[in-house]
Each structure stands twice: as structure tokens, then as C-alpha cells.
ZAMARGU-4260 file (C-alpha; in steps of 0.2 Angstrom, whole numbers, plus 5000, padded with zeros to 4 digits):
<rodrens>
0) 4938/4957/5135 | 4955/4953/5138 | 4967/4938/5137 | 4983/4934/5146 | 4993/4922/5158
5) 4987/4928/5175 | 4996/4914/5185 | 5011/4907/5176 | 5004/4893/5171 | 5005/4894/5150
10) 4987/4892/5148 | 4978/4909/5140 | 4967/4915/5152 | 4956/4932/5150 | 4945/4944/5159
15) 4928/4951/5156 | 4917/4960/5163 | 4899/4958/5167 | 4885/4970/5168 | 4872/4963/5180
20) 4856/4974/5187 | 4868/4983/5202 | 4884/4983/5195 | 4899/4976/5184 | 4911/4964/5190
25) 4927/4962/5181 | 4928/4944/5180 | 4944/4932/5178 | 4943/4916/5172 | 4956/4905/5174
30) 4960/4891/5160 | 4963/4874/5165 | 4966/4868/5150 | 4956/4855/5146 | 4942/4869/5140
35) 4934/4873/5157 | 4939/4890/5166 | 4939/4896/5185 | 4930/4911/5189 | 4933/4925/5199
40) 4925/4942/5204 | 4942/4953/5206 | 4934/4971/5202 | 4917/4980/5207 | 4910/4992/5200
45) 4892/5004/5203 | 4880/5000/5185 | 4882/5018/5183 | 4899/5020/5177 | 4906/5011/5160
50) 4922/5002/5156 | 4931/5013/5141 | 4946/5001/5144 | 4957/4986/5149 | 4974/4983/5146
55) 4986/4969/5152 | 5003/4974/5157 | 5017/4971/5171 | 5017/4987/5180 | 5028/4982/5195
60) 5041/4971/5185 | 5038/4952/5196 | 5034/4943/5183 | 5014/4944/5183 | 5002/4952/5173
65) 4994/4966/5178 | 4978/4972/5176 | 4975/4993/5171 | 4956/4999/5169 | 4949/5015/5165
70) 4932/5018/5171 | 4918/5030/5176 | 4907/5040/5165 | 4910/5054/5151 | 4916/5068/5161
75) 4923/5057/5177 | 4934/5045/5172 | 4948/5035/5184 | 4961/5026/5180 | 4964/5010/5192
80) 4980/4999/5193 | 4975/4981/5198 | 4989/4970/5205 | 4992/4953/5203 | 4997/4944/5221
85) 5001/4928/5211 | 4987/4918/5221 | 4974/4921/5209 | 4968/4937/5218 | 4974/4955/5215
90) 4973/4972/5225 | 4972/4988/5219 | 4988/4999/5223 | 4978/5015/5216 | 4966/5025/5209
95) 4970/5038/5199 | 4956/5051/5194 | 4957/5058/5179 | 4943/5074/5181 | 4955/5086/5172
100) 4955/5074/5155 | 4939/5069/5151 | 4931/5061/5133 | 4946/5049/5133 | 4947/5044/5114
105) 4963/5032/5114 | 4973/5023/5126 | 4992/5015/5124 | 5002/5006/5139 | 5021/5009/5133
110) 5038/5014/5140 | 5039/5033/5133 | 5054/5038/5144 | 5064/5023/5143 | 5064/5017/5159
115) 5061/5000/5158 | 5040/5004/5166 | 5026/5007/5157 | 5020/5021/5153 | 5003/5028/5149
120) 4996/5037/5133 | 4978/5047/5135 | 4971/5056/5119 | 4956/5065/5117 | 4945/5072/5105
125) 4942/5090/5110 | 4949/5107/5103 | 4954/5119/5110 | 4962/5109/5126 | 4978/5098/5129
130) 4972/5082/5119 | 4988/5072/5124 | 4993/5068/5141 | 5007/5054/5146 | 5006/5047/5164
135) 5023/5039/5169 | 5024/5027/5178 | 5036/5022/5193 | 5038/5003/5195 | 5024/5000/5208
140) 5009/5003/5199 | 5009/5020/5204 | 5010/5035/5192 | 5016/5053/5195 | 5005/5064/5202
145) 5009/5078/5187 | 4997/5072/5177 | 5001/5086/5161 | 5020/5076/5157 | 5016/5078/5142
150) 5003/5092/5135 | 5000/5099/5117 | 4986/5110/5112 | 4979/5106/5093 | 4972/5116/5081
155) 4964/5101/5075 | 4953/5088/5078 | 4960/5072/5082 | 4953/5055/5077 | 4964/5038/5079
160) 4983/5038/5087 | 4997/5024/5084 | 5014/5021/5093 | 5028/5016/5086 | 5047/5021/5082
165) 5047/5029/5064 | 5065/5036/5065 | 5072/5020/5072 | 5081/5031/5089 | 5073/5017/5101
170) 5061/5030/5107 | 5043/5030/5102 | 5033/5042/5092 | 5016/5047/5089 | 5005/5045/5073
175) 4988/5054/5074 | 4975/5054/5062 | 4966/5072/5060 | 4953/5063/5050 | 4940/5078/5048
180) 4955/5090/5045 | 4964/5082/5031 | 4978/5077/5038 | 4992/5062/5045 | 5003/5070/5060
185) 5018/5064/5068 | 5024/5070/5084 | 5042/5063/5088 | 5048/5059/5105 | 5060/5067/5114
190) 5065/5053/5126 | 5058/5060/5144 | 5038/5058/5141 | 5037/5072/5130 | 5034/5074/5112
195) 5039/5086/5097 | 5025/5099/5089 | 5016/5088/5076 | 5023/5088/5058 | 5010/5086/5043
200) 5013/5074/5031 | 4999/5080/5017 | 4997/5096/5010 | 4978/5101/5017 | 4971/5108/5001
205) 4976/5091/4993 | 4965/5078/5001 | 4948/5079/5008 | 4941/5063/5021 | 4957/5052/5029
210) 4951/5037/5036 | 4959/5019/5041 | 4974/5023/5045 | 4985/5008/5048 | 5006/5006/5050
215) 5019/4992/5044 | 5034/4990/5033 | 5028/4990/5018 | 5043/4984/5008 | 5054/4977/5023
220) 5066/4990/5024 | 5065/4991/5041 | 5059/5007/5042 | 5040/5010/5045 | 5025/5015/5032
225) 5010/5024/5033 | 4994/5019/5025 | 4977/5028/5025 | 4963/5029/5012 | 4956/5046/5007
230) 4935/5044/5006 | 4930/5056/4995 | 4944/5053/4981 | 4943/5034/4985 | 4961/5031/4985
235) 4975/5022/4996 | 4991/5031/5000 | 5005/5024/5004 | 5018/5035/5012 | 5037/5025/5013
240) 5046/5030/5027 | 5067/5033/5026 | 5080/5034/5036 | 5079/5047/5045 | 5060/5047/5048
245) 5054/5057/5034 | 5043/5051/5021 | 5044/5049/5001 | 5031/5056/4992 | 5015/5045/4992
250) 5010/5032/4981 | 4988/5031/4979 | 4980/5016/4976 | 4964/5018/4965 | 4950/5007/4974
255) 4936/5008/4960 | 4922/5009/4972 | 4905/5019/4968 | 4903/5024/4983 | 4908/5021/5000
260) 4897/5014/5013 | 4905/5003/5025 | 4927/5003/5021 | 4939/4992/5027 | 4958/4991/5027
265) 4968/4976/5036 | 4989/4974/5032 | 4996/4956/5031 | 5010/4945/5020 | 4996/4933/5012
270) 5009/4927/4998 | 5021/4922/5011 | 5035/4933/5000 | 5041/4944/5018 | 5031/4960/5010
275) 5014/4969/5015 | 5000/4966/5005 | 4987/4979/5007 | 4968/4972/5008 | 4953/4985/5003
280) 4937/4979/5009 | 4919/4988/5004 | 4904/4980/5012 | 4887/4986/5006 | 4868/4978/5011
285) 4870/4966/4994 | 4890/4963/4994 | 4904/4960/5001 | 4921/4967/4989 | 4940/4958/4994
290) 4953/4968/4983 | 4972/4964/4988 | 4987/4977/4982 | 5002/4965/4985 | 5020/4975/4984
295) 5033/4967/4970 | 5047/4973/4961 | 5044/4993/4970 | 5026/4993/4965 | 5007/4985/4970
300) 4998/4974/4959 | 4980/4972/4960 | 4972/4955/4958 | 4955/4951/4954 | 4942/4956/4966
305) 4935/4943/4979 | 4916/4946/4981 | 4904/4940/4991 | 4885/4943/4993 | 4871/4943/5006
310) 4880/4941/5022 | 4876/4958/5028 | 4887/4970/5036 | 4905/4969/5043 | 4908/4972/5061
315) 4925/4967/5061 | 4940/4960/5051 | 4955/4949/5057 | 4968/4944/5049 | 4974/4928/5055
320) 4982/4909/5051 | 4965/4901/5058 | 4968/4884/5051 | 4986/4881/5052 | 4993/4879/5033
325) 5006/4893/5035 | 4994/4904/5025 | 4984/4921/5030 | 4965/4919/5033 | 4950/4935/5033
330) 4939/4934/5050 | 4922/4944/5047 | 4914/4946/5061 | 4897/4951/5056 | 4885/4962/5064
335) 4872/4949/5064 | 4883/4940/5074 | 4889/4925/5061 | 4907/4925/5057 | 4915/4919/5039
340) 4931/4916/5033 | 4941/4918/5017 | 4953/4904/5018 | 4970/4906/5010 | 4981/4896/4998
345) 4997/4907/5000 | 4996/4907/4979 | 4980/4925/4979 | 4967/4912/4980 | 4954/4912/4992
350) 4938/4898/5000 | 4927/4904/5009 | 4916/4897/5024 | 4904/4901/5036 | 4911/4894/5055
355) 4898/4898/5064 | 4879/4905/5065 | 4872/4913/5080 | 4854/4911/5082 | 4851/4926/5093
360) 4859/4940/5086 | 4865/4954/5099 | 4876/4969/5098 | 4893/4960/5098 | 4908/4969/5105
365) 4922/4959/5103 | 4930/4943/5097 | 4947/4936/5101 | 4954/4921/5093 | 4968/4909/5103
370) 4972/4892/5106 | 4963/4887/5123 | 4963/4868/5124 | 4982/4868/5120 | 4979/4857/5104
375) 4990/4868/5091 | 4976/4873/5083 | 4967/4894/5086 | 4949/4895/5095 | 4937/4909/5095
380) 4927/4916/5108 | 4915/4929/5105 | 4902/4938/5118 | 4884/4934/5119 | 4878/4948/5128
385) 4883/4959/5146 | 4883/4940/5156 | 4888/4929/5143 | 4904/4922/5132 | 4905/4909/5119
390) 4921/4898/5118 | 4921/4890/5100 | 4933/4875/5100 | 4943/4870/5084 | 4937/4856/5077
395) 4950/4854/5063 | 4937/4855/5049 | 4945/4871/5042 | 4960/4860/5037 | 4958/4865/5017
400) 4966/4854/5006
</rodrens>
């Protein structure tokens, strides 16, 4: 599920798709603002094919969001451009089949050629083939027909991939994560779709099991950081970035865990002093453990542990302001379904609450958290199941005082 502004009207809207017994529809439902919606049916597709991913972008520069979707099954995906008309309806300028990339792994909708039109970024998790292709796009929702722009062949397995501009040139890079070969890459941009060979940030024979890997500026130099945390040794690195895009030898982070089940790792200011603050989070069947590393005076400080028991286990966790107080909040989403929050008091203290309790637990895949009424304060909504959505209104009562 999506969210975006499909008709100019400043009200969030979002799309999602439903599975019924012959096929999906891709469903957009507009916001009226007074916490009801309009539904449409703007995609169809045959039950037998899955939706991998959709992403929200203006691919033809007029002002409206568009709508990209990659579909199909494991070894047959397509790639289709959905236009919006601007009268609540779109058409689909093209279908783009993707038979020579299959087992998509990542997706990123970006501008890798500096063209001013949005790009896109296909990775895979398969050796020994291309595992990196870029589509570029042309202003119409159309995409050149070379699909290889952009090819390398790894000797290494690929797990998660970032974007972003580590040398500060305004041209993007590439971050990739060989998780179960010991290893951070970066591949830097060239400026025409294509990218550098990848450079290795860790000596192989001096970590074992990456995992997490998440980007910021640490110390708010302006120039990006690297974080990931090493399973085996049970240790954060942080790697600060210079410059000119190299890195200065990493700082680890000691996470005191006996051993690792479910591990978490989420970035965010929750002092409110303009640095990251690293939170570590280690869920097992009896407990939930909170430890922040905040960043002060060149260095991280831990702060006592935040625990919590018998929730279960963690599907996901969102950093956000949920209640409004200027401070950073913890979302779980749980894989029972409920979701709890550690308020905070901007000063390393933390409340926590349950907000909500579903009584039939499914297999949640997403949660999104936006104001939909227009009343200043965030909402939540949350999926059911394949036909069903939850919209969960603020009512003010996380106001902590």
C-alpha cells in the first residue's frame, strides 16, 4: 500500500490492492477529508500473478502522481507505468516486460542521469548474472528499450541496496549490502546511468554476518554514514563518511546480547540535539530490549536499557513523532497484529502504551502512519487481510504530559 496526492487536492490518498477469488484489483481510494474515501478499480490483474511493488512518482512532469507497478510471477515479471489523467482515472502508457531480469530483489525510482525524469533501479539476488540494471526513463512514462544501461556482474551475493549521494557530486551512488559475504559495497555514479565497479569497505577476513544496514549523518557534517551490525560478533559499526566520499575507520558498538534471535536497528534525533542516535532493538518470545547509542562530543553513549516483556515478536519498527510533542516515538508493529509505542520525553526517557489490539490476528504486511482527517495530529492504518484496511483515527489520548 501506497499513499499520495492523486488529484491535487491536499488530502493524502493511497492505493491498495486487493486479492479477490479471480484476480487483484489495484484499488485507489480517494480521501474526502472528513474520514471517508472514494474507491476506485484503476488496475486489473489475473490471481495468478503477485504484486512485488508499487511506487508513487511523476513520470511525465504535469504535476500528478503517477503510479509504477511491478508484477507477474518469479521468473516473468513486467513493469507497468500508470498515468494519471487528473480526473480520477489513469491509463497505462506501457508495459514493460522484464523476462531477461527475473528474482527482482530491490526496487528505487530516482533521477540516476540527471535529467530531471525518474529513473529506475532493479537488483537482484543471483550470481553469476548482471544483478544491477537501470531503466531510464524519458519524460512520458516510457523507458528505453536497452534494458542493460546499467549492468555489473558480482562475484557476490547481494542482499539490501540504498541510494544516496556519498561524495556530495549531485550524482547518486549505490550502497549494497553482500550480507552472506561479509561485506558493505559502494558503487559510484558516473552521471549517465552507469555506475563504478564496487569498492569494499571491510576487510573480508574481519567480519562474519552483516545485517541492517541503514544510512544518515551521523554527526551532521554533511556528509553521509554507514551503519550495519555484524551478527556473530554482536557489534554496530559505524563508518564516518569524508569529503571526498571515503570512509574513516569504523567505530563498533558493543550490543551485550546473548544471542540473537529477532534484531533491530532504526536511526533518529530523539534528544532533539541535530545528531543521530542509533536504536538497537533484540526481541525474543519473553522480551523486548531498547538500547539507544546517542552521538556527543565525537563519541556514543549508551543509556540504560528499555525492556519490555510478553508482547511477542516484532514485525516492524517506526520511528515517528506520533503524538505531536516535538519528541521521537518507537511504533512496533507486532506480528500478532497489536501495535505499542514507547513515547518519548526528548530528555532518554521513554512511556509506553498499547494503541491498539486486533482481535483476529492475520499476517500483516504493512502499516502506514499519516494525518487523514486533517486535524494535525498522525493516524494509522494497517491491513486486515487481501480485502480489508483499518483506518485508526487519532483521538488525542497519546498527548503525554
Amino acid at each position: 500500500m501506497v499513499i499520495g496526492d492523486f488529484n491535487n487536492d491536499d488530502q493524502t490518498d493511497f492505493i491498495f490492492p486487493c486479492k479477490f477469488t479471480e484476480n487483484i484489483e489495484i484499488m485507489l481510494l480517494l480521501n474526502n477529508g472528513n474520514s471517508t474515501f472514494q474507491n476506485s478499480i484503476i488496475f486489473l490483474l489475473s490471481n495468478s500473478e503477485q504484486i512485488q511493488s508499487i511506487h508513487i512518482v511523476d513520470f511525465n512532469n504535469d504535476h500528478r502522481s503517477d503510479i509504477s507497478v511491478i508484477h507477474g510471477n518469479e521468473m516473468n515479471k513486467k513493469l507497468t507505468i500508470l498515468l494519471n489523467n487528473g480526473n480520477k482515472t489513469f491509463h497505462n502508457s506501457t508495459t514493460f516486460l522484464l523476462e531477461k531480469f527475473y528474482r527482482i530483489h530491490d526496487v528505487h525510482l530516482a533521477d540516476f542521469n540527471n535529467d530531471n525524469q525518474y529513473d529506475i533501479l532493479l537488483t537482484r539476488r543471483i550470481i553469476p548474472k548482471e544483478n544491477l540494471v537501470v531503466l531510464l526513463g524519458n519524460n512520458k512514462g516510457r523507458f528505453q528499450e536497452q534494458i542493460m544501461v546499467s549492468s555489473t556482474i558480482f562475484s557476490f551475493l547481494m542482499g539490501r541496496t540504498k541510494v544516496h549521494d556519498f561524495n556530495n557530486d549531485d550524482i547518486l551512488d549505490i550502497v549494497l549490502d553482500f550480507e552472506a559475504d561479509k561485506n558493505i559495497g559502494i558503487m559510484w555514479g558516473l552521471g549517465n546511468g552507469s555506475f563504478s565497479t564496487e569498492f569494499l569497505l571491510f576487510k573480508k577476513e574481519s567480519i562474519t554476518f552483516l545485517q541492517n544496514l541503514a544510512v544518515t549523518d551521523v554527526n551532521n557534517d554533511d556528509y553521509l554514514d554507514i551503519i550495519v551490525y555484524e551478527k556473530d560478533s554482536k557489534h554496530i559499526y559505524v563508518l564516518f563518511g569524508n569529503i571526498n566520499g571515503t570512509f574513516q575507520i569504523r567505530k563498533s558498538l558493543f550490543t551485550i546480547i546473548m544471542f540473537s534471535y529477532y534484531t533491530f536497528q532504526v536511526i533518529g534525533d530523539f534528544d532533539n540535539d541535530n545528531r543521530s542516535d542509533i536504536v538497537f532493538i533484540y526481541n525474543d518470545f519473553e522480551y523486548i530490549e531498547c538500547t539507544i547509542y546517542y552521538y556527543h562530543n565525537n563519541k556514543f553513549t549508551k543509556y540504560e536499557k528499555i525492556s519490555i516483556e510478553n508482547i511477542g515478536y516484532i514485525n516492524s519498527v517506526t520511528v515517528h513523532d506520533l503524538n505531536n510533542d516535538n519528541y521521537l516515538d518507537l511504533i512496533f508493529d507486532m506480528q500478532d497484529q497489536n501495535i505499542y509505542v514507547l513515547f518519548g520525553y526528548g530528555n532518554k526517557q521513554f512511556y509506553f502504551k498499547p494503541i491498539y489490539w486486533n482481535k483476529f490476528p492475520t499476517n500483516r504486511k504493512w502499516m502506514i502512519i499519516t494525518d487523514f482527517n486533517d486535524d494535525k495530529y498522525d493516524d494509522i492504518i494497517v491491513d486486515v487481510n487481501s480485502q480489508t484496511i483499518d483506518v485508526l483515527l487519532s483521538e488525542r489520548e497519546f498527548l503525554i504530559n
